[in-house]
N, C-alpha and C positions, 0 to 999 in steps of 0.2 A: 504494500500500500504506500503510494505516495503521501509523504507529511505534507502537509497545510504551508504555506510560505509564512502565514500569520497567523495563529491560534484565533481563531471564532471569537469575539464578542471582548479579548483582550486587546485595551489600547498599549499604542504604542510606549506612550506615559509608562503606564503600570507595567508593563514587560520592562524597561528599561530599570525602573524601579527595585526589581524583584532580584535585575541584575548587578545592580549597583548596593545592591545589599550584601553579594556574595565577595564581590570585589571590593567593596572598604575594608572586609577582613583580610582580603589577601594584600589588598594597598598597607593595612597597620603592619602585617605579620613581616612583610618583605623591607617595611619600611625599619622597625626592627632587626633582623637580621640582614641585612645586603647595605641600608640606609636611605634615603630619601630619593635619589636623583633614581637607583637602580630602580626601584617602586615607579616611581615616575615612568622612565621607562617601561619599564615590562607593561605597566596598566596597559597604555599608550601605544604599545607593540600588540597586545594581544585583542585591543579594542579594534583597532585597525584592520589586523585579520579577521576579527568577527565581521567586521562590517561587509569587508569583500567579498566571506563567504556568505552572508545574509541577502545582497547584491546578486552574485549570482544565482542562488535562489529565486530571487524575485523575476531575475531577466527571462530566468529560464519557464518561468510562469507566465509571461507577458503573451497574452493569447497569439498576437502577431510578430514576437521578437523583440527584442528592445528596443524603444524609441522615447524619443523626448514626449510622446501624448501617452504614452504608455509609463512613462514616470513619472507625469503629471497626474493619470489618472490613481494612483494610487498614495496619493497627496494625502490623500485624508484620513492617511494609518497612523498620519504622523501629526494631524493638527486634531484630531477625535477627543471628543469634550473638553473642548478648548487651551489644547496642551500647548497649541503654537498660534497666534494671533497673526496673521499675515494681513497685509497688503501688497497686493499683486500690483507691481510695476507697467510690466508686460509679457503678455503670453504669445508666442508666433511658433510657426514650427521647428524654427532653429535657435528661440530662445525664450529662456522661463528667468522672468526678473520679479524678485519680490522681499519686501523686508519684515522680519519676525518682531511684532514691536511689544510682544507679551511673550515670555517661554516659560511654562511651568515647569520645563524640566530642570532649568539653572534654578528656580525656585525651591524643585523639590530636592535637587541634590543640596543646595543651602540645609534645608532643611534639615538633612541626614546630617550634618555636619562636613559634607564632602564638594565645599563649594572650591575648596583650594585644587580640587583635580577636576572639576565638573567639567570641565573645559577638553578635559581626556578623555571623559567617559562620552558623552554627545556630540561636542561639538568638532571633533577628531574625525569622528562615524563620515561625516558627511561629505568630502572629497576623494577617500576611501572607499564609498558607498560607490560611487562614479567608477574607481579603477573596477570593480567587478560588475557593477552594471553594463556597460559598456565604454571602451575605452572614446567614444565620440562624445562621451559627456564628461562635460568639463563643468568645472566650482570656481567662481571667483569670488572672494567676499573677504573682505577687508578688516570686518570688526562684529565683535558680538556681544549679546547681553552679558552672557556669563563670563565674559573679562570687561563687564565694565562699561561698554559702550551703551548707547541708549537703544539702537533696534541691531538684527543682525542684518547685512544686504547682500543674499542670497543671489547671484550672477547666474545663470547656468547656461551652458549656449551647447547646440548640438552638432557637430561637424558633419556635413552631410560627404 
């Protein structure tokens, strides 16, 4: 049986959540034995790969292949009760512009106490997400909530 790309009825939020739970303990433990930067690192490496492989999951679910409407369409795994606040820029077929001006997930990693790497755990996933989606989509973005700025400004453009 093929697995689900997305578990049914769980937002993306609370999946990320559930995972940032498991990983503060391995963030304290490594940060403990190895020290802060190696912690740093490894999160940062292994979120990375998660995302590529979560990426190629999704492309390879894309009922027509991957495409910039095809990663658009599936937008709303990741904004699903109100977890990312968008305003859309502009949408074309070879480019999806829009800035994050609420993200509850630098909220909720705050929350955990895990604001100092939330930056590793989310906002890392998302140029990462591109190398296994398909190598024609490309991230530009500049600055984001969770270090600080006021909105995040998500670029995305699709090389045909």
């Amino acid at each position: 049986m093929i697995q689900p790309v997305h578990p049914e009825g769980l937002s993306m939020l609370e999946k990320r959540r559930i995972e940032a739970e498991i990983l503060k303990e391995v963030y304290e433990t490594l940060k403990e034995s190895h020290g802060e930067e190696t912690a740093r690192k490894t999160i940062a490496e292994s979120v990375r790969r998660s995302a590529i492989e979560q990426a190629r999951a999704f492309a390879a679910a894309a009922p027509d292949g991957p495409s910039l409407k095809a990663f658009q369409d599936v937008m709303p795994l990741w904004t699903k009760g109100g977890a990312l606040e968008i305003e859309v820029k502009e949408q074309t077929d070879t480019s999806f512009a829009f800035n994050v001006v609420r993200c509850r997930y630098a909220e909720t990693y705050k929350a955990m106490g895990l604001g100092e790497i939330g930056h590793l755990l989310s906002c890392n996933r998302d140029g990462a997400f591109c190398e296994g989606y398909d190598p024609k989509l490309k991230l530009e973005r500049t600055q984001t909530i969770m270090q600080g700025a006021s909105h995040c400004n998500f670029r995305y453009t699709y090389e045909t």
